[in-house]
ZAFI-717312 format. One record per residue (C-alpha): x, y, z; residue number from 1. Coordinates in pm, 1 decimal. Example, Ala and Ser with C-alpha at 12.3 -4.5 7.8 and 13.67 -1.06 7.14 Angstrom:
// residues 2
{{1230.0, -450.0, 780.0}, 1} {{1367.0, -106.0, 714.0}, 2} 
//
This chain:
// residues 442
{{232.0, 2308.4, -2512.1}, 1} {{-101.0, 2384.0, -2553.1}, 2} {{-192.2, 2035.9, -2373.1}, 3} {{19.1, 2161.6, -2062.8}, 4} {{-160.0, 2467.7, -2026.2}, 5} {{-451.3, 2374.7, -1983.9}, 6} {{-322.2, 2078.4, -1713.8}, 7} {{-80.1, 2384.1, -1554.9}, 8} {{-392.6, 2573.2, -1517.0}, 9} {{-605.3, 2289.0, -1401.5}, 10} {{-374.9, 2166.0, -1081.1}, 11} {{-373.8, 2588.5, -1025.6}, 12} {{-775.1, 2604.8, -1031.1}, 13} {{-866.7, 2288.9, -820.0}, 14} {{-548.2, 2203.8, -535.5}, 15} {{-573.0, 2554.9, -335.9}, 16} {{-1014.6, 2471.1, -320.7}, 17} {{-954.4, 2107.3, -218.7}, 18} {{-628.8, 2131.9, -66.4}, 19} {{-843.4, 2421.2, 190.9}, 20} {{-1118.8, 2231.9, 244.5}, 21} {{-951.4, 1845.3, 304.7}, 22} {{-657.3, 2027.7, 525.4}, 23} {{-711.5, 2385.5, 654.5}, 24} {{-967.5, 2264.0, 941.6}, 25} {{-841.8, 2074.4, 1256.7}, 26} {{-1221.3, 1995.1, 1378.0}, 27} {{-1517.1, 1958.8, 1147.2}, 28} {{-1718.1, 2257.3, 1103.5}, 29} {{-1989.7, 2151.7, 1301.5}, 30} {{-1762.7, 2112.2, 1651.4}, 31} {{-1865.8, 2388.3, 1859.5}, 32} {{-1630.7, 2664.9, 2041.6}, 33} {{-1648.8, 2501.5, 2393.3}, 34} {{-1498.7, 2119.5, 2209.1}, 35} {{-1849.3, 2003.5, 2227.5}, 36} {{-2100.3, 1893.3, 1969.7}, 37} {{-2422.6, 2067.0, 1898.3}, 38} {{-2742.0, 1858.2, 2013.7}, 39} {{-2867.9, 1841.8, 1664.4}, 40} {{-2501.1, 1694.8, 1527.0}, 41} {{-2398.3, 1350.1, 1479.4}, 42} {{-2018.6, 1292.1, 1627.7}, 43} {{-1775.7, 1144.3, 1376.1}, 44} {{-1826.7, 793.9, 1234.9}, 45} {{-1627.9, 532.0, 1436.5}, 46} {{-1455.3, 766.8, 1640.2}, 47} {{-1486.8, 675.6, 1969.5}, 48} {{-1539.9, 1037.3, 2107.6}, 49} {{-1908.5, 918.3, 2222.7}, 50} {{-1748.6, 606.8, 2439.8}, 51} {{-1461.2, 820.0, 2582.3}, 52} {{-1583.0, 1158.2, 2675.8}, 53} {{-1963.7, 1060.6, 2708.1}, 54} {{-2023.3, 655.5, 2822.0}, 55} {{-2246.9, 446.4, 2711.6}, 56} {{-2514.0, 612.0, 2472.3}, 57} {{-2833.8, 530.7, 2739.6}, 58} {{-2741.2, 491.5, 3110.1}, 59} {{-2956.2, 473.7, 3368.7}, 60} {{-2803.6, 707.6, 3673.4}, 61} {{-2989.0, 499.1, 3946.1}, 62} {{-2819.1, 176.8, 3843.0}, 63} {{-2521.5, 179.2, 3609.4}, 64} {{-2418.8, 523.9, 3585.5}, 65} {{-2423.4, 532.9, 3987.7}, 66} {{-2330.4, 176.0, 4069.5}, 67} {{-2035.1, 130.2, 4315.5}, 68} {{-1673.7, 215.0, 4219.8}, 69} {{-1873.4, 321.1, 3886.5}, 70} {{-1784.2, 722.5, 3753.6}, 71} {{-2125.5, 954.3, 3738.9}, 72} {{-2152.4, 1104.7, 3359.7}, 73} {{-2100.9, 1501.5, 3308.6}, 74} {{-2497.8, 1536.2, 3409.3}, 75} {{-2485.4, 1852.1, 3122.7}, 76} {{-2487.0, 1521.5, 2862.5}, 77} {{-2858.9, 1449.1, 2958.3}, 78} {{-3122.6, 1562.0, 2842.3}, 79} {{-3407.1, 1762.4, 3060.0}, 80} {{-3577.7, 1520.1, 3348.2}, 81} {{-3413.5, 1209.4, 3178.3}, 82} {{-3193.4, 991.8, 3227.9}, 83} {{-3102.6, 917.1, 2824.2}, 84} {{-2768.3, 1056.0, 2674.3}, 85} {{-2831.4, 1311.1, 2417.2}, 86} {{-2494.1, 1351.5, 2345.8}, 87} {{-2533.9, 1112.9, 2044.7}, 88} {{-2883.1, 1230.1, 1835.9}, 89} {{-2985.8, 871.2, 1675.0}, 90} {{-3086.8, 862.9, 1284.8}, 91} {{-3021.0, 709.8, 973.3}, 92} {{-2700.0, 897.9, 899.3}, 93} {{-2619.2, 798.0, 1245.3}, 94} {{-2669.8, 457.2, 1139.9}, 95} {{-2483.5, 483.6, 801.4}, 96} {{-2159.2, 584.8, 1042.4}, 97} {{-2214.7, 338.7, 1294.9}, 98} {{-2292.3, 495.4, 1558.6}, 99} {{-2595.7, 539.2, 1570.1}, 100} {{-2865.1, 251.0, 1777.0}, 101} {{-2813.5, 21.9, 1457.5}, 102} {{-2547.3, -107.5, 1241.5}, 103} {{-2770.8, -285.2, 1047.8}, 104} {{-2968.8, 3.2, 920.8}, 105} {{-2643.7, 113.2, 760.4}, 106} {{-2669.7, 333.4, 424.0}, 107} {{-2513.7, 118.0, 138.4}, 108} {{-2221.4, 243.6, -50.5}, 109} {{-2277.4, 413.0, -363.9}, 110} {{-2239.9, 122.5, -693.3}, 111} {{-2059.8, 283.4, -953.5}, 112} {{-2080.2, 219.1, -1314.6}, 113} {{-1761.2, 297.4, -1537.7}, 114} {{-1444.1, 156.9, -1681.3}, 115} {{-1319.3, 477.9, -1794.6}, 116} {{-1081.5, 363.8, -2022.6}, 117} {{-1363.0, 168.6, -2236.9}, 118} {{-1406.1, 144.3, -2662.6}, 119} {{-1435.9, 534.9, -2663.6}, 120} {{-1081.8, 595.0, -2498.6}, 121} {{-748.2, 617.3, -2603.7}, 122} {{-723.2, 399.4, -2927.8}, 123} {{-446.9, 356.7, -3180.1}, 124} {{-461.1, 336.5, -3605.4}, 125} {{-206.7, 220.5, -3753.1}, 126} {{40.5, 320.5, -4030.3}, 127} {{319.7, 205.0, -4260.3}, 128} {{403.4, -166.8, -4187.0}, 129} {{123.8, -203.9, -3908.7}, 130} {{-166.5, -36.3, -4146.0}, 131} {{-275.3, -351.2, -4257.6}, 132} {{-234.0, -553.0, -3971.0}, 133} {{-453.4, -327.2, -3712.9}, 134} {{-760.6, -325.8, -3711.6}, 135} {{-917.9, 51.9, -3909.9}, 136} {{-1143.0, 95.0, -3617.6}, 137} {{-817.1, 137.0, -3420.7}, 138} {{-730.3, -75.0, -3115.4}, 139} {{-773.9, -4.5, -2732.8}, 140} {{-434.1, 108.7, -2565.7}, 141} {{-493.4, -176.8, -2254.6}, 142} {{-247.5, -8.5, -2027.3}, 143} {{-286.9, -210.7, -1693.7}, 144} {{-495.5, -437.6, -1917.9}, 145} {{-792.2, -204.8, -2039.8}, 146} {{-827.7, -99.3, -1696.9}, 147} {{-668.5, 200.8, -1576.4}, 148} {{-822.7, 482.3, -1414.0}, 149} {{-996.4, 496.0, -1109.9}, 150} {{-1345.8, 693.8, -1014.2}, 151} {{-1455.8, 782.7, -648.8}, 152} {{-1810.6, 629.6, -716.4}, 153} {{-1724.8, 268.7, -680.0}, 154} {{-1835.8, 134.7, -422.0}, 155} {{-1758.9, 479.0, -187.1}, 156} {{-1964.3, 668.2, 73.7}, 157} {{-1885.3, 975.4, 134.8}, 158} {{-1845.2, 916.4, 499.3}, 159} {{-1484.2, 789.2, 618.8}, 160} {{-1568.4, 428.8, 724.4}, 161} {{-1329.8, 133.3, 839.2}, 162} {{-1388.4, -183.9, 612.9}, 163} {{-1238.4, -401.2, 401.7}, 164} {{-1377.9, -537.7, 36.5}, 165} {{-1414.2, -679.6, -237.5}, 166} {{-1540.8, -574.4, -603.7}, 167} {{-1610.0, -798.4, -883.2}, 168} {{-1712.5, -605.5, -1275.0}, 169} {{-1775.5, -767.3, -1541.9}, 170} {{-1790.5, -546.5, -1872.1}, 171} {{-1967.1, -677.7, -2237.0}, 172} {{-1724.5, -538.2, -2499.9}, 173} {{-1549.2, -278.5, -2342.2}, 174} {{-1218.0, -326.6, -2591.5}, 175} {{-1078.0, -404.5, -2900.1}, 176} {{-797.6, -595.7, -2984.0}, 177} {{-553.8, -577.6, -3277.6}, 178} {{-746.9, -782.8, -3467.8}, 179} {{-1048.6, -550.2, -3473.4}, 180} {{-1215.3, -843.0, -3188.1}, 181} {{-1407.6, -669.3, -2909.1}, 182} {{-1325.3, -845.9, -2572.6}, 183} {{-1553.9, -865.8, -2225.1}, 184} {{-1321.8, -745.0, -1956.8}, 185} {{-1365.4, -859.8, -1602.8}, 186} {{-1194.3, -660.8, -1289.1}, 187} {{-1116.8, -807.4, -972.6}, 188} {{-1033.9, -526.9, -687.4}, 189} {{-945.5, -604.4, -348.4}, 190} {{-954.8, -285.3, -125.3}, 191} {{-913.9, -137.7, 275.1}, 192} {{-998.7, 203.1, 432.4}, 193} {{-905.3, 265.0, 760.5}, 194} {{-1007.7, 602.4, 945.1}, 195} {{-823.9, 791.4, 1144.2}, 196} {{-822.1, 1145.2, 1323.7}, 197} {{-1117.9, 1048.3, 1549.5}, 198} {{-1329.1, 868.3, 1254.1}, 199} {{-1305.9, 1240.4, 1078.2}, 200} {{-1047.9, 1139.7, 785.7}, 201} {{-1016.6, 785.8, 621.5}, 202} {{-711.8, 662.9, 420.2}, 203} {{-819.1, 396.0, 106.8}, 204} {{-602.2, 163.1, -113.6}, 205} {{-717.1, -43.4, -376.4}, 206} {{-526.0, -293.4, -564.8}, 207} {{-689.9, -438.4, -919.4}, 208} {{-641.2, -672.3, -1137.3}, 209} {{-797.1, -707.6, -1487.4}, 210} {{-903.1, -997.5, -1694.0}, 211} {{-930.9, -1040.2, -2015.5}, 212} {{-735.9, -825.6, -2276.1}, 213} {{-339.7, -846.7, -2305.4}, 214} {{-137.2, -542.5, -2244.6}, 215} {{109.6, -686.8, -2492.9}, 216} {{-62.3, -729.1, -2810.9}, 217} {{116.3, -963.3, -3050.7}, 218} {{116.6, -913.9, -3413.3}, 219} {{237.5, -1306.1, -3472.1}, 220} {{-21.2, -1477.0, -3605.7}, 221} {{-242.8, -1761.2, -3385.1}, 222} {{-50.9, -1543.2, -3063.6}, 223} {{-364.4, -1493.6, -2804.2}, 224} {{-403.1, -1143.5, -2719.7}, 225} {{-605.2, -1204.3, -2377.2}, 226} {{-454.8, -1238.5, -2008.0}, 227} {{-535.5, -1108.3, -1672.1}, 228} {{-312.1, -814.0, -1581.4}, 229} {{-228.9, -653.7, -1274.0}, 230} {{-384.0, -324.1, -1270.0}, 231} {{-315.4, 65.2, -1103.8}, 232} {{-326.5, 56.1, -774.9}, 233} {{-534.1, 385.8, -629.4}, 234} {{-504.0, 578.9, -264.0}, 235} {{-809.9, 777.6, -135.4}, 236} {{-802.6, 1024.9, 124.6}, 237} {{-1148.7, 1155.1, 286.0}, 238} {{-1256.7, 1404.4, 510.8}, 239} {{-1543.0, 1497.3, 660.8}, 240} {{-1635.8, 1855.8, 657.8}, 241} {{-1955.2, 1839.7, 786.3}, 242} {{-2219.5, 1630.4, 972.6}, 243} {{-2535.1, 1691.4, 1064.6}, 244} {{-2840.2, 1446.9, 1203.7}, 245} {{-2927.5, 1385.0, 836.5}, 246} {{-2638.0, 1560.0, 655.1}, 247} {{-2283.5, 1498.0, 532.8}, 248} {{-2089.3, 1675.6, 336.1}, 249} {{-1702.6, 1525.8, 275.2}, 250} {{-1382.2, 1621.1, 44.9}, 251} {{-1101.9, 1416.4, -64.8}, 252} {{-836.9, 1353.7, -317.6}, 253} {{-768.0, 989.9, -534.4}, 254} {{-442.4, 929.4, -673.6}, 255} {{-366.3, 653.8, -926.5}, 256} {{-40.3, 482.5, -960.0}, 257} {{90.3, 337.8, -1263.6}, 258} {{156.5, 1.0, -1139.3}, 259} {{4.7, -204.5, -1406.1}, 260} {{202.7, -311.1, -1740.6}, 261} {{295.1, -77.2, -2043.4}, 262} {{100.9, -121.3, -2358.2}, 263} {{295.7, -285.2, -2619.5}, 264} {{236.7, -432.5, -2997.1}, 265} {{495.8, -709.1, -3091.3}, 266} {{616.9, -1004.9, -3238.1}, 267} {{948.1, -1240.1, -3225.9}, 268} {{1134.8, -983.2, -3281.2}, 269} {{1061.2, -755.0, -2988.2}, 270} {{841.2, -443.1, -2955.1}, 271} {{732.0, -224.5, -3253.4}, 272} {{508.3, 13.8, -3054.5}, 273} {{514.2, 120.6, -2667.5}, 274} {{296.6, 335.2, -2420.3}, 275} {{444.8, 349.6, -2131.3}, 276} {{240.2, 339.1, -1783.3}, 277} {{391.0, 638.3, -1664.8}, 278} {{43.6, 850.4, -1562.4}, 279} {{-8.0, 951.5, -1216.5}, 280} {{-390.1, 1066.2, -1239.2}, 281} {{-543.7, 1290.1, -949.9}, 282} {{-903.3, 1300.0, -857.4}, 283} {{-1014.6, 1564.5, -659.5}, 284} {{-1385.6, 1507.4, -539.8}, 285} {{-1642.0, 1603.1, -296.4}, 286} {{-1954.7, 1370.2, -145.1}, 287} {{-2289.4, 1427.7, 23.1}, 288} {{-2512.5, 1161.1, 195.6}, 289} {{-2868.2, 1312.3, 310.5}, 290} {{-3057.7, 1071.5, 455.3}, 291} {{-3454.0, 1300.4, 469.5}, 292} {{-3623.9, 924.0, 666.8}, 293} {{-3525.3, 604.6, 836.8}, 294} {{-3543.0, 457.3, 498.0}, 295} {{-3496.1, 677.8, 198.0}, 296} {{-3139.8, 851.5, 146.6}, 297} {{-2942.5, 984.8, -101.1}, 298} {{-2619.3, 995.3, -209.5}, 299} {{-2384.3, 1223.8, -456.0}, 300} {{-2007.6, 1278.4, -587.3}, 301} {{-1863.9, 1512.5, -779.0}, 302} {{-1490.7, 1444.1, -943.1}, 303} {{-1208.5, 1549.2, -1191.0}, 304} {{-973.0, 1346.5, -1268.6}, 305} {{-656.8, 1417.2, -1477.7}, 306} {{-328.9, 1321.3, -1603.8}, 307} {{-55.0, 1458.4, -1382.0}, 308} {{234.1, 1334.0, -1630.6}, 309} {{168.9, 1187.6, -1969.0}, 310} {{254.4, 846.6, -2109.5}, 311} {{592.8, 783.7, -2350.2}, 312} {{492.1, 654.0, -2684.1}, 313} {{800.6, 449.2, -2861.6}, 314} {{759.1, 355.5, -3238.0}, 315} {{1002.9, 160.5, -3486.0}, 316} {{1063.2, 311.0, -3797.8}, 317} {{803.6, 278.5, -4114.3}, 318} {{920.5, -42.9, -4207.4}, 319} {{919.2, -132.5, -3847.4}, 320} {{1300.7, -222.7, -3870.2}, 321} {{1431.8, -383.9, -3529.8}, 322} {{1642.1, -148.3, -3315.8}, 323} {{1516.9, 166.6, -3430.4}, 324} {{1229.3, 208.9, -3169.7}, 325} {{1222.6, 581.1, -3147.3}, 326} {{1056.6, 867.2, -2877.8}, 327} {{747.6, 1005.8, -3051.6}, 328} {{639.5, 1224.1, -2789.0}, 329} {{422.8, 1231.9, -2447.4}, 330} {{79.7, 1130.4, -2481.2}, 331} {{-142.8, 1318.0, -2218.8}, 332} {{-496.9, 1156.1, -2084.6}, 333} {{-840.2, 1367.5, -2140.2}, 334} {{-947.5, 1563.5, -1827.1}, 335} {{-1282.5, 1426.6, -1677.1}, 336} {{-1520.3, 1529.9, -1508.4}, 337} {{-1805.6, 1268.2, -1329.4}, 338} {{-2106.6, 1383.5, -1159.8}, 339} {{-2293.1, 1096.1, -970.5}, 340} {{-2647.2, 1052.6, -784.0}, 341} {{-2778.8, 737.7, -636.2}, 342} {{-3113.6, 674.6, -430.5}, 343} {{-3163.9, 426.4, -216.9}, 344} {{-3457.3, 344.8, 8.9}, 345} {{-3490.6, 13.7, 266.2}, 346} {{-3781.1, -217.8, 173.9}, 347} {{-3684.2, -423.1, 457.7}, 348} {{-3499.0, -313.5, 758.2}, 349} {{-3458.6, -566.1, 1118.6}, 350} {{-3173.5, -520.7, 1324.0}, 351} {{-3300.1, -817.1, 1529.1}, 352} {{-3256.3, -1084.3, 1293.6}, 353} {{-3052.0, -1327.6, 1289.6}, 354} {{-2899.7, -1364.2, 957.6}, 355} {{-3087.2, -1074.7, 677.7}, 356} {{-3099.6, -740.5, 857.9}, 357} {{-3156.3, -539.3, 577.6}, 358} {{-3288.5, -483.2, 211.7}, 359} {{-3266.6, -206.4, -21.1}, 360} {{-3303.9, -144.2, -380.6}, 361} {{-3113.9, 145.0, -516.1}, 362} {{-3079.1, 310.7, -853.9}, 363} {{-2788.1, 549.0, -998.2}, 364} {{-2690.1, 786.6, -1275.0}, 365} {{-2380.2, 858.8, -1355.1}, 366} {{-2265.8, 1102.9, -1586.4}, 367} {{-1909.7, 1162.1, -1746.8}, 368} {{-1758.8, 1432.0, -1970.5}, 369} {{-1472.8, 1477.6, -2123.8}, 370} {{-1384.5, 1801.6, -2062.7}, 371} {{-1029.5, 1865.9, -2270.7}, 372} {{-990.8, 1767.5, -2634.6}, 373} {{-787.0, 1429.2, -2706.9}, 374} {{-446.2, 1397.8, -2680.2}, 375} {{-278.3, 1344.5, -3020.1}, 376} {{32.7, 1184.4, -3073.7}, 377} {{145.7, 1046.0, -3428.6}, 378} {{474.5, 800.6, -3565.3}, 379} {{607.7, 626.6, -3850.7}, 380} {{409.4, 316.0, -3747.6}, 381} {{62.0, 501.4, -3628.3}, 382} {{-120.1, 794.6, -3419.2}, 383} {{-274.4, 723.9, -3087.0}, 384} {{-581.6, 987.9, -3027.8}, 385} {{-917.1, 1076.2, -3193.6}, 386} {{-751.8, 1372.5, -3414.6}, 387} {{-641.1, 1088.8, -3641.3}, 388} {{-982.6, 1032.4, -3757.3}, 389} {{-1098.7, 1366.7, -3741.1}, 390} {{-1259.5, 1446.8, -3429.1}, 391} {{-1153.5, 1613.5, -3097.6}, 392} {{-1226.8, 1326.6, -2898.3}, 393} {{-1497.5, 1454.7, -2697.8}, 394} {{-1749.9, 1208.1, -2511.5}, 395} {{-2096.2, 1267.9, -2283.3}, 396} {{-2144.9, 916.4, -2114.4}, 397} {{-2464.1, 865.7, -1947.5}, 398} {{-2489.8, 511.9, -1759.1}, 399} {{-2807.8, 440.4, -1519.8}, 400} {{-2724.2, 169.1, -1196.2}, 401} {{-2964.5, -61.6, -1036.4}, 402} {{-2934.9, -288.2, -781.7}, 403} {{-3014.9, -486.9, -436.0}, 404} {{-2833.3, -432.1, -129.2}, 405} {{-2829.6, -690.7, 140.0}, 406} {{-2690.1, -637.1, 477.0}, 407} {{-2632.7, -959.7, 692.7}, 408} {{-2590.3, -900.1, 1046.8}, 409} {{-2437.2, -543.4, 1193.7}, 410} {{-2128.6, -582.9, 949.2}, 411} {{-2133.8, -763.4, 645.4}, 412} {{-2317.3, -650.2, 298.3}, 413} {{-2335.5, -736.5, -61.1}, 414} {{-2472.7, -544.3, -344.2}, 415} {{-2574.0, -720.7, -685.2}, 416} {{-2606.2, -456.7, -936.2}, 417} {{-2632.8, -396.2, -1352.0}, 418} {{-2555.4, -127.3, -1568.5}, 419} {{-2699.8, 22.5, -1893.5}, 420} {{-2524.9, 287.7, -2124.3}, 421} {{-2765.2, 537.5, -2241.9}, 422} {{-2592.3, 753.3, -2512.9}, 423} {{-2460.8, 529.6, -2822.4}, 424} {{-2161.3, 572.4, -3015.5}, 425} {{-1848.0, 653.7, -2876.2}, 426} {{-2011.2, 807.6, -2612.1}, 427} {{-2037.7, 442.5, -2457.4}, 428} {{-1776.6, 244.4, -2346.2}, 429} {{-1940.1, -53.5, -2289.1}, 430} {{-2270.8, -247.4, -2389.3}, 431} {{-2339.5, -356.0, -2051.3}, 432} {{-2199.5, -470.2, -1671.9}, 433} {{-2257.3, -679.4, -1377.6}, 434} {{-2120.8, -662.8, -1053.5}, 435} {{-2055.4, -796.3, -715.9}, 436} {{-1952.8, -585.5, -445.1}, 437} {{-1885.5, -765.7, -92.9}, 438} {{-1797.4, -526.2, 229.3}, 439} {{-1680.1, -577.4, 584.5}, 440} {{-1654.6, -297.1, 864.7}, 441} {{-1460.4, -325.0, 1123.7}, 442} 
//
C-alpha cells in the first residue's frame, strides 16, 4: 500500500501541471491579441501559417507580388521602405523548424543514451528448487526482451517536427541471463511523428524490437536463452508552448504500451515463474532548444516516468510442482526521473551543396535517478527486487554522449554516436553503446 501511495500521489502532483500546460492553451503563448505574431517570433514549425496568410517569405511588389491576375500582400507584413516579408524573422531555430531560409542548417535531434531497464534494474534470485539453478547475482527480468521502457531523449527535439526514422543501439552487457552470462543487447526502432494543429502539436509512435536476450528463459539444459523480441511500443504527444527567434520551450506526455512478451523461466514442463507485461508507464516531460548563433545551440529535457499499473508475478510451489503456479503479488516499476543536456555546434554548414549540407559534432549528459525505493515482491521459488539483497534499490546513472551529425540535402540526416557510463556499480546499466540514428522530414 505503501507503493500505491506514493504512485496515487505522483499522477496527483504531475497530470494537473502537464495536463495545463500541453492542453489549457488554444494558441502558443507567444500569438499576439490581434491573431498575429510578434516581429521578433518564429511561427510554428511546418505549419503553413507563413504560406497561407503571408506568401512567399521575400516578394518583390514590383514584379511578383504585383504581377497580373497576381493578389498584393497585406503591405502591414513588410518591413519599413522594403520590399522583404518580415512576417517570418530567419535564424537558426527558424532553421531547426523548417521554416526558416534553410533546411539544411537544421538543429539535430538530441542522441540519447539509456536502456533503462539495464544490469541495475529489476532482477530476480532465486529460491527453493530454482536456488541453485539461477545465477546468485540474480537474473534480468527481459520483459519485451531486456528492453522496455521508453525515455523522451532518444533521438527527440523538443520542437513538433514531421519525419519518419530509424534507430539502431547496440548495448555491451546490458543483461544477465539465468545462467549468470551477461548478454550485448541490440534494439532496432522504427518510428513516425506527424504534426498537427498548425505545426504547434506533434503525435509520435515508435515500434521496437530487441535482440539478443530471450524473454522466456529456459531452465533445460543446452536450451539457448537469446532471441530477438518484439518490444513496447511508445506514443508521444508534443506541444509547443513557446517560440521565440532563438527560443523554444515545449511539453508533452509518453506513454508505453506493454506490447512486448511476458517474462517467463521454464522447462518441458511449462512455466515455473511469470512477470507479466502488464505496465502502462507515463512520461511526462518538458524540452527547450536555444539556439544563442547560426552554429552553436543547445538542447534540454526533463522527464518522469512511472508505472501506471504493476506487473503480475506467478510462481510454482517450492518444489516447483506443475500446476500449482500461484499469484504472488503486483510488482510495481521504480519512479524515474531523467534530466538531459546536449550541445551541439556546426563545423560545417552549406545549404548549396549538392550532397553534405551539414556537419556537427555534439556531446550529451544524461542523468537518471531513481527516485522511489524498489519494488519487492517474494515466492516459494524467488523474490524479484533489490530488498532481497539488502538494499533499497536506489541508482544515480550518469552517461556522457558524443557524436557526428550529418545532414545530406534539406531532409535527410544521420547521427553516429557512443556512449560511456560514468558511475560504476549498479549505478550503470551498461559498459558501453553505439548507435545509428537515420531521419527523414517530410
Amino acid at each position: 500500500m505503501r507503493v500505491k501511495n506514493k504512485y496515487t500521489m505522483t499522477v496527483g502532483v504531475v497530470f494537473p501541471i502537464v495536463f495545463f500546460l500541453v492542453f489549457a492553451a488554444n494558441g502558443p503563448l507567444a500569438w499576439s491579441v490581434d491573431g498575429s505574431w510578434p516581429r521578433d517570433y518564429q511561427f510554428a514549425p511546418d505549419s503553413g501559417i507563413g504560406p497561407t496568410a503571408f506568401g512567399q517569405r521575400s516578394l518583390d511588389v514590383s514584379s511578383a507580388g504585383m504581377s497580373a491576375g497576381g493578389v498584393s500582400p497585406n503591405a502591414s507584413c513588410f518591413s519599413s521602405g522594403s520590399t522583404t516579408m518580415n512576417a517570418i524573422p530567419s535564424g537558426p531555430l527558424a532553421n531547426a523548424a523548417g521554416v526558416g531560409q534553410s533546411l539544411a542548417a537544421t538543429t539535430p535531434n538530441m542522441i540519447g543514451d539509456t536502456l533503462n531497464n539495464g544490469f541495475g534494474g529489476m532482477r530476480f534470485f532465486g529460491l527453493g528448487a530454482l536456488a541453485p539453478i539461477i545465477t546468485p547475482n540474480g537474473a534480468t527480468i527481459g520483459i519485451s526482451g531486456g528492453d522496455r521502457r521508453f525515455k523522451i531523449a532518444d533521438d527527440e527535439h523538443p520542437i513538433p517536427i514531421d519525419r519518419i526514422f530509424f534507430d539502431f543501439n547496440h548495448f555491451q552487457y546490458p543483461v544477465m541471463d539465468i545462467s549468470g552470462t551477461r548478454r550485448n543487447l541490440d534494439r532496432y526502432t522504427f518510428g513516425l511523428e506527424k504534426t498537427f494543429r498548425d505545426g504547434l502539436w506533434s503525435f509520435g509512435f515508435r515500434v521496437p524490437f530487441a535482440s539478443g536476450y530471450d524473454a522466456t528463459q529456459s531452465i533445460t539444459p543446452g536450451a539457448g536463452l537469446s532471441a530477438t523480441e518484439f518490444g513496447d511500443m511508445s506514443l508521444v504527444l508534443k506541444r509547443i508552448l513557446l517560440q521565440r527567434e532563438r527560443l523554444a520551450i515545449s511539453a508533452g506526455l509518453s506513454t508505453v504500451f506493454p506490447s512486448g512478451p511476458d517474462f517467463r523461466i521454464s522447462d518441458a514442463t511449462g512455466v515455473w515463474v511469470e512477470v507479466q507485461n502488464e505496465s502502462v508507464h507515463l512520461g511526462p516531460f518538458v524540452g527547450l532548444v536555444l539556439a544563442p548563433t547560426d552554429r552553436l545551440f543547445f538542447l534540454a529535457f526533463g522527464q518522469i516516468d512511472f508505472d501506471t499499473g504493476g506487473s503480475t508475478v506467478l510462481m510454482r510451489d517450492a518444489l516447483g510442482t506443475p500446476g500449482s503456479l500461484a499469484n504472488q503479488g503486483t510488482f510495481y516499476d521504480q519512479t524515474r526521473g531523467f534530466l538531459d543536456l546536449s550541445v551541439g555546434y556546426r563545423v560545417y554548414q552549406n545549404p548549396y551543396a549538392s550532397i553534405l549540407t551539414a556537419v556537427t559534432p555534439m556531446v550529451e549528459l544524461h542523468y537518471t535517478s531513481t527516485l522511489t525505493n524498489m519494488d519487492y515482491v517474494a515466492g516459494p521459488l524467488g523474490a524479484i527486487g533489490e530488498t532481497a539483497t539488502g538494499g533499497t534499490g536506489r541508482r544515480d546513472i550518469l552517461n556522457i554522449t558524443a557524436g557526428l551529425h550529418f545532414q545530406f540535402g534539406e531532409l535527410t540526416s544521420m547521427t553516429f554516436a557512443g556512449v560511456a557510463p560514468l558511475t560504476n556499480n549498479l549505478n550503470r546499466e551498461f559498459d558501453s553503446e553505439l548507435l545509428v540514428q537515420f531521419n527523414r522530414r517530410f
